[in-house]
N, C-alpha and C positions, 0 to 999 in steps of 0.2 A: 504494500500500500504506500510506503514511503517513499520509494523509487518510483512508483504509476504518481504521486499527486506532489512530486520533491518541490516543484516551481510553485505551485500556491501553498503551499506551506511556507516557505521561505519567505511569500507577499504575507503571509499571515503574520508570520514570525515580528517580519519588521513593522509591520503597521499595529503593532499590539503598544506598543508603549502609549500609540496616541490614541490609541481607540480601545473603546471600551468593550463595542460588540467582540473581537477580535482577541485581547484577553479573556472574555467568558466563554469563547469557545473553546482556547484551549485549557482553561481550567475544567470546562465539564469532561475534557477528552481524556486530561487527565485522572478526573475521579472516575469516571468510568473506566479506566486501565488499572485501578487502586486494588477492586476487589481481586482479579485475576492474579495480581500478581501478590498480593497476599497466600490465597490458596494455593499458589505455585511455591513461595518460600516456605509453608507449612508444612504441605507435602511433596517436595521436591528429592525426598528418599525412596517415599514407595513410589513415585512416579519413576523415576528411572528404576527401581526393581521390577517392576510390575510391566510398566505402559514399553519400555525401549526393548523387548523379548522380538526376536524376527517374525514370530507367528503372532504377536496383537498388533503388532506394526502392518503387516503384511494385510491381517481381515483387518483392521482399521481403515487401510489403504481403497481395499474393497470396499466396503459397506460408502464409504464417503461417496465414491467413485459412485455407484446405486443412486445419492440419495442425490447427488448432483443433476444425474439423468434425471429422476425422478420430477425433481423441480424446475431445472430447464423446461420439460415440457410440459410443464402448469402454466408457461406464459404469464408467469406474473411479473409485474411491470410498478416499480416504487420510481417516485419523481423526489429523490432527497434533495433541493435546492437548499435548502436553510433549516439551523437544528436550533439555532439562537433561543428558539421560546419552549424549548425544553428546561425543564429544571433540571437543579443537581437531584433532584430526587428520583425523576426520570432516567439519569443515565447512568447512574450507580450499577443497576442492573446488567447494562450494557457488559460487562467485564465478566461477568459469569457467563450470562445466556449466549452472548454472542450476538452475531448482527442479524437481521429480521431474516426469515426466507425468500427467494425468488431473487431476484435481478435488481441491483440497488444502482442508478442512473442517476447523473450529477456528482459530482465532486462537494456540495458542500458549500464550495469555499469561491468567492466574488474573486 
């Protein structure tokens, strides 16, 4: 995602000390990366025991690969132009659950 959207990050980046919008985005993007990476430092032993094995790597690889097809053709069609009127309450979630299903259109970012 960092390499696909490097150049408006970077307009983001800079235009944050003057703008408000533009700091609140990246504070929500940040709380929403908070929980993930907590659950990740908590259990980041039985994740590698467990999850890096050839054979849950391998059906992980599968079943993703399924569910990709599966939702590519549901055809579904998200217009994410702007998250700005999200609360932090709203995107706290983000970091666990992951990002919506179907096909997410727009970058976000002006």
């Amino acid at each position: 995602m960092v390499w696909h959207y490097w150049k408006p990050l970077v307009r983001l980046v800079a235009r944050a000390p003057a703008e408000e919008e533009s700091r609140a985005l990246i504070g929500k993007v940040l709380l929403a990366f908070v929980p993930a990476a907590i659950v990740g430092f908590l259990f980041h032993h039985l994740i590698e025991e467990h999850l890096f094995r050839p054979v849950v790597v391998a059906a992980s690889l599968i079943v993703v690969c399924v569910i990709i097809i599966f939702v590519e053709r549901l055809a579904l069609h998200f217009d994410v132009r702007d998250i700005g009127w999200r609360t932090p309450e709203a995107v706290t979630p983000v970091g666990i659950q992951g990002s919506p299903k179907g096909r997410v259109r727009g970058s976000g970012f002006r």
